[in-house]
N, C-alpha and C positions, 0 to 999 in steps of 0.2 A: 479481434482477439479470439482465440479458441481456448476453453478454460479444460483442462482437466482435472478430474476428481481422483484422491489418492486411492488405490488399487487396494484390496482387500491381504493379499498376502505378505508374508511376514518378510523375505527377500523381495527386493525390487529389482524390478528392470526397468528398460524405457517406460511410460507410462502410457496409458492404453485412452482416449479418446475418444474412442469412439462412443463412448456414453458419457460425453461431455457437455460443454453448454456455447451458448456464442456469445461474450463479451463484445460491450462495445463504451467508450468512455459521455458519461452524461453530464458533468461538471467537474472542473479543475482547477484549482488555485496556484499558481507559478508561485505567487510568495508565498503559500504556506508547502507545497511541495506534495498536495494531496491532488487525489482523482477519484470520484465518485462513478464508478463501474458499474452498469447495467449487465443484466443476465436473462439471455433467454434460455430455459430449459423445462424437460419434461419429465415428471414422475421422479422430482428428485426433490428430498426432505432434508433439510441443513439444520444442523444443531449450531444456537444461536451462543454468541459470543457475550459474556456481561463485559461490558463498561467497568473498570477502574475510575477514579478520580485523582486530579493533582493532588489532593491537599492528601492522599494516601501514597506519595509516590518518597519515599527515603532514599537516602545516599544507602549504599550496602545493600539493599534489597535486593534479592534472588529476580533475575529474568532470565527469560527462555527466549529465542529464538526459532521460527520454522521458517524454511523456504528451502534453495535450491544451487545452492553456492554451488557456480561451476559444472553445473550441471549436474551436482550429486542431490536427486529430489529427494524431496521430503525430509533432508537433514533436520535434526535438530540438537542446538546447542546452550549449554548453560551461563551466565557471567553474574552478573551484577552491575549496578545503577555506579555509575561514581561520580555523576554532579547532574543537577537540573540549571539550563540554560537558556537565558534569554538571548537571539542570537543571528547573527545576519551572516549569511553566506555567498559566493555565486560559485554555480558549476554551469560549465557549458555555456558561459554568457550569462547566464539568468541569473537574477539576485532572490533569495529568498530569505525572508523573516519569520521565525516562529519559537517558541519554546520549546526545547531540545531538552532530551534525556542523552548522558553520555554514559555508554554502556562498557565493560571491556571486554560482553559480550563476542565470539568470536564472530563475525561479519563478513563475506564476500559478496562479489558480484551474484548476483540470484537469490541475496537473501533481500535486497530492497523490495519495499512496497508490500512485503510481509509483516506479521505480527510479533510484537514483542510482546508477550505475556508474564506477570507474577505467578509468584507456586500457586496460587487458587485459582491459577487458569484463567483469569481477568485481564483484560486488553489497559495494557498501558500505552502503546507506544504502536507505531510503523516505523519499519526499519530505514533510513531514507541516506545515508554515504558514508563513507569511511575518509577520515583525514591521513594522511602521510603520518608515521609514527607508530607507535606500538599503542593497541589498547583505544584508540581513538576514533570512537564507534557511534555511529548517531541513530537517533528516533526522533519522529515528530511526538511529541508528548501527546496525551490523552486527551488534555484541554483541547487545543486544535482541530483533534479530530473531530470529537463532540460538538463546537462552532460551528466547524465545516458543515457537519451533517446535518444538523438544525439549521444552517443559513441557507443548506442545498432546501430542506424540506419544506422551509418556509416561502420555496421560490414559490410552492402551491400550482396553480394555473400555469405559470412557466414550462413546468417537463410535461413532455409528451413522449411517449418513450417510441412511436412510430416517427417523429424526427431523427432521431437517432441510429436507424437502421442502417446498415451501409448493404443496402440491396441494389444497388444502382451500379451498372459496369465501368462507371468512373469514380464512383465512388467520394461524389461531391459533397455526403453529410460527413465526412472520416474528420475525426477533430485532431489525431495523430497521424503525423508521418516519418514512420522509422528506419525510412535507409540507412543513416549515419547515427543517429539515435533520435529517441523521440523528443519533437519539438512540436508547437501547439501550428496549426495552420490555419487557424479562421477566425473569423474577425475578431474575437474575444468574448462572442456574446456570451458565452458561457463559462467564461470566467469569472468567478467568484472573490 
Protein backbone atom coordinates (compact mmCIF):
# COMPACT_ATOMS: atom_id res chain seq x y z
CA UNK A 1 0.00 0.00 0.00
CA UNK A 2 1.28 3.64 -0.50
CA UNK A 3 -0.58 5.99 2.04
CA UNK A 4 -0.92 9.43 1.32
CA UNK A 5 -1.19 12.35 3.61
CA UNK A 6 -3.72 15.15 2.74
CA UNK A 7 -2.01 18.09 1.03
CA UNK A 8 -1.87 21.41 2.80
CA UNK A 9 -3.78 23.71 0.37
CA UNK A 10 -7.37 24.66 0.35
CA UNK A 11 -8.23 23.37 -3.63
CA UNK A 12 -7.08 19.94 -4.22
CA UNK A 13 -5.74 18.13 -7.03
CA UNK A 14 -4.33 14.75 -7.38
CA UNK A 15 -2.68 14.10 -4.16
CA UNK A 16 1.09 14.35 -3.85
CA UNK A 17 2.96 11.31 -2.32
CA UNK A 18 5.73 11.74 -2.25
CA UNK A 19 5.90 12.44 1.53
CA UNK A 20 3.91 9.59 2.14
CA UNK A 21 4.31 6.41 4.07
CA UNK A 22 4.25 2.53 3.06
CA UNK A 23 1.36 0.52 4.26
CA UNK A 24 1.15 -2.86 4.61
CA UNK A 25 -1.82 -5.18 6.27
CA UNK A 26 -0.76 -6.78 9.87
CA UNK A 27 -4.10 -8.47 10.90
CA UNK A 28 -7.61 -8.84 9.54
CA UNK A 29 -10.95 -10.29 10.39
CA UNK A 30 -13.14 -11.47 7.15
CA UNK A 31 -16.08 -11.68 9.75
CA UNK A 32 -15.74 -8.49 11.24
CA UNK A 33 -14.76 -6.83 7.83
CA UNK A 34 -11.68 -4.87 9.52
CA UNK A 35 -7.78 -4.78 8.71
CA UNK A 36 -5.16 -3.60 11.08
CA UNK A 37 -2.64 -1.57 8.85
CA UNK A 38 0.88 -0.96 9.58
CA UNK A 39 2.82 2.27 8.58
CA UNK A 40 6.22 2.87 8.00
CA UNK A 41 7.05 6.47 7.89
CA UNK A 42 9.45 9.36 8.71
CA UNK A 43 9.28 12.74 10.44
CA UNK A 44 5.53 12.43 10.38
CA UNK A 45 3.40 13.51 13.68
CA UNK A 46 -0.56 12.18 13.51
CA UNK A 47 -3.05 13.71 15.65
CA UNK A 48 -4.66 10.97 17.49
CA UNK A 49 -8.36 9.95 16.97
CA UNK A 50 -10.69 9.59 20.50
CA UNK A 51 -12.70 6.55 20.59
CA UNK A 52 -16.48 6.98 20.95
CA UNK A 53 -18.47 4.18 22.76
CA UNK A 54 -21.65 2.01 21.74
CA UNK A 55 -23.62 2.89 24.71
CA UNK A 56 -23.06 6.84 23.21
CA UNK A 57 -24.12 6.00 19.76
CA UNK A 58 -28.24 7.19 19.19
CA UNK A 59 -30.52 6.74 16.40
CA UNK A 60 -30.46 10.67 14.85
CA UNK A 61 -27.05 11.50 15.80
CA UNK A 62 -25.13 13.71 13.49
CA UNK A 63 -22.07 11.62 11.55
CA UNK A 64 -19.53 12.82 9.20
CA UNK A 65 -17.92 10.86 6.70
CA UNK A 66 -14.15 11.43 5.12
CA UNK A 67 -12.76 9.43 2.37
CA UNK A 68 -12.58 9.54 -1.31
CA UNK A 69 -15.67 8.58 -3.23
CA UNK A 70 -14.81 8.11 -6.77
CA UNK A 71 -12.07 9.47 -6.68
CA UNK A 72 -13.01 12.88 -5.28
CA UNK A 73 -10.29 12.83 -2.20
CA UNK A 74 -10.75 14.02 0.94
CA UNK A 75 -14.58 14.55 0.53
CA UNK A 76 -16.45 15.05 3.20
CA UNK A 77 -19.97 14.48 3.98
CA UNK A 78 -22.87 14.92 6.66
CA UNK A 79 -25.94 12.18 7.61
CA UNK A 80 -27.10 10.79 10.55
CA UNK A 81 -27.25 7.30 12.36
CA UNK A 82 -30.78 5.73 11.53
CA UNK A 83 -30.54 2.23 13.28
CA UNK A 84 -27.78 0.17 15.32
CA UNK A 85 -27.60 -3.41 13.95
CA UNK A 86 -26.61 -6.70 14.82
CA UNK A 87 -25.97 -8.19 11.48
CA UNK A 88 -24.74 -10.91 8.91
CA UNK A 89 -23.89 -10.03 5.53
CA UNK A 90 -21.83 -11.55 2.40
CA UNK A 91 -20.02 -9.62 -0.37
CA UNK A 92 -17.81 -11.11 -2.72
CA UNK A 93 -18.36 -14.73 -1.17
CA UNK A 94 -17.38 -13.75 2.15
CA UNK A 95 -19.81 -13.76 4.97
CA UNK A 96 -19.37 -11.33 7.68
CA UNK A 97 -20.86 -10.71 11.36
CA UNK A 98 -20.73 -7.53 13.26
CA UNK A 99 -22.65 -4.71 14.87
CA UNK A 100 -23.56 -2.21 12.13
CA UNK A 101 -24.44 1.48 12.28
CA UNK A 102 -26.83 2.39 9.55
CA UNK A 103 -26.07 5.75 8.32
CA UNK A 104 -27.94 7.77 5.50
CA UNK A 105 -24.77 9.24 5.40
CA UNK A 106 -23.98 9.79 1.71
CA UNK A 107 -21.46 6.73 0.76
CA UNK A 108 -19.62 5.70 -2.35
CA UNK A 109 -16.93 3.49 -3.55
CA UNK A 110 -13.72 5.23 -1.87
CA UNK A 111 -15.49 6.12 1.13
CA UNK A 112 -15.03 2.40 2.72
CA UNK A 113 -12.49 1.58 5.27
CA UNK A 114 -12.68 5.35 6.13
CA UNK A 115 -14.00 7.06 9.27
CA UNK A 116 -17.31 7.78 10.53
CA UNK A 117 -17.09 10.36 13.07
CA UNK A 118 -19.69 12.30 15.63
CA UNK A 119 -19.77 16.30 15.76
CA UNK A 120 -16.99 15.95 18.66
CA UNK A 121 -14.94 14.47 16.08
CA UNK A 122 -14.89 10.96 17.93
CA UNK A 123 -14.62 7.75 15.80
CA UNK A 124 -17.79 5.76 15.91
CA UNK A 125 -17.73 3.76 13.08
CA UNK A 126 -15.60 2.53 9.54
CA UNK A 127 -17.28 3.04 6.72
CA UNK A 128 -17.61 -0.61 5.33
CA UNK A 129 -20.66 -1.08 1.96
CA UNK A 130 -23.63 0.33 0.81
CA UNK A 131 -26.88 -1.86 0.10
CA UNK A 132 -28.99 -1.50 -3.13
CA UNK A 133 -31.71 1.24 -2.04
CA UNK A 134 -31.80 4.70 -1.13
CA UNK A 135 -30.05 5.73 2.30
CA UNK A 136 -28.74 2.29 3.09
CA UNK A 137 -25.31 3.01 4.27
CA UNK A 138 -23.04 0.82 6.64
CA UNK A 139 -20.36 1.21 9.39
CA UNK A 140 -18.72 -1.43 11.42
CA UNK A 141 -19.67 0.16 14.77
CA UNK A 142 -17.10 1.32 17.48
CA UNK A 143 -17.54 -1.86 19.61
CA UNK A 144 -15.77 -3.93 16.97
CA UNK A 145 -13.24 -1.99 16.26
CA UNK A 146 -12.17 -1.40 19.93
CA UNK A 147 -12.22 -5.69 20.18
CA UNK A 148 -10.47 -5.87 17.08
CA UNK A 149 -7.70 -3.58 18.35
CA UNK A 150 -7.45 -5.06 21.84
CA UNK A 151 -7.53 -8.70 20.39
CA UNK A 152 -4.79 -7.59 17.59
CA UNK A 153 -2.78 -6.05 20.68
CA UNK A 154 -3.14 -8.64 22.89
CA UNK A 155 -1.59 -10.86 20.27
CA UNK A 156 1.68 -9.34 22.28
CA UNK A 157 4.73 -11.60 21.10
CA UNK A 158 2.74 -12.57 17.81
CA UNK A 159 3.50 -9.10 15.64
CA UNK A 160 6.65 -8.55 14.31
CA UNK A 161 6.36 -5.89 12.07
CA UNK A 162 9.59 -7.04 9.98
CA UNK A 163 7.30 -10.11 9.05
CA UNK A 164 5.20 -8.03 7.42
CA UNK A 165 7.46 -6.29 5.05
CA UNK A 166 6.77 -6.97 1.46
CA UNK A 167 10.46 -6.42 0.37
CA UNK A 168 10.89 -9.62 -1.36
CA UNK A 169 10.56 -9.60 -5.48
CA UNK A 170 7.80 -12.01 -5.08
CA UNK A 171 6.42 -10.83 -2.71
CA UNK A 172 5.59 -14.02 -0.55
CA UNK A 173 4.68 -12.12 2.98
CA UNK A 174 1.72 -9.91 0.86
CA UNK A 175 -1.56 -10.85 2.88
CA UNK A 176 -3.69 -9.08 -0.06
CA UNK A 177 -4.23 -9.69 -3.51
CA UNK A 178 -5.89 -7.16 -5.56
CA UNK A 179 -6.25 -7.81 -9.16
CA UNK A 180 -10.04 -8.29 -9.19
CA UNK A 181 -10.56 -7.00 -5.62
CA UNK A 182 -8.97 -7.71 -2.52
CA UNK A 183 -9.15 -11.26 -1.01
CA UNK A 184 -7.07 -12.70 1.79
CA UNK A 185 -4.10 -15.18 0.37
CA UNK A 186 -2.52 -16.88 3.23
CA UNK A 187 -3.04 -19.38 5.40
CA UNK A 188 -5.21 -17.33 7.78
CA UNK A 189 -2.58 -17.19 10.50
CA UNK A 190 -3.45 -13.92 10.80
CA UNK A 191 -6.85 -13.84 10.99
CA UNK A 192 -8.26 -12.75 13.87
Amino acid sequence: LNICFKPKQKILKEPDCADGATGFTMYYSIEKDLALVGLYFKNKEFNKIVFSSIEKINQGDDVFAIGHPNDNFWSFSKGYISQLRESTWKIRGYTHKATLIQTQTPLNPGNSGGPLVNSKGELVGIVSFVEEGENLNFAIAINEVDNFINKTLNAGDKINIDDFKQDDKNHVRTLMDCNEYCKPVDDNKNNL
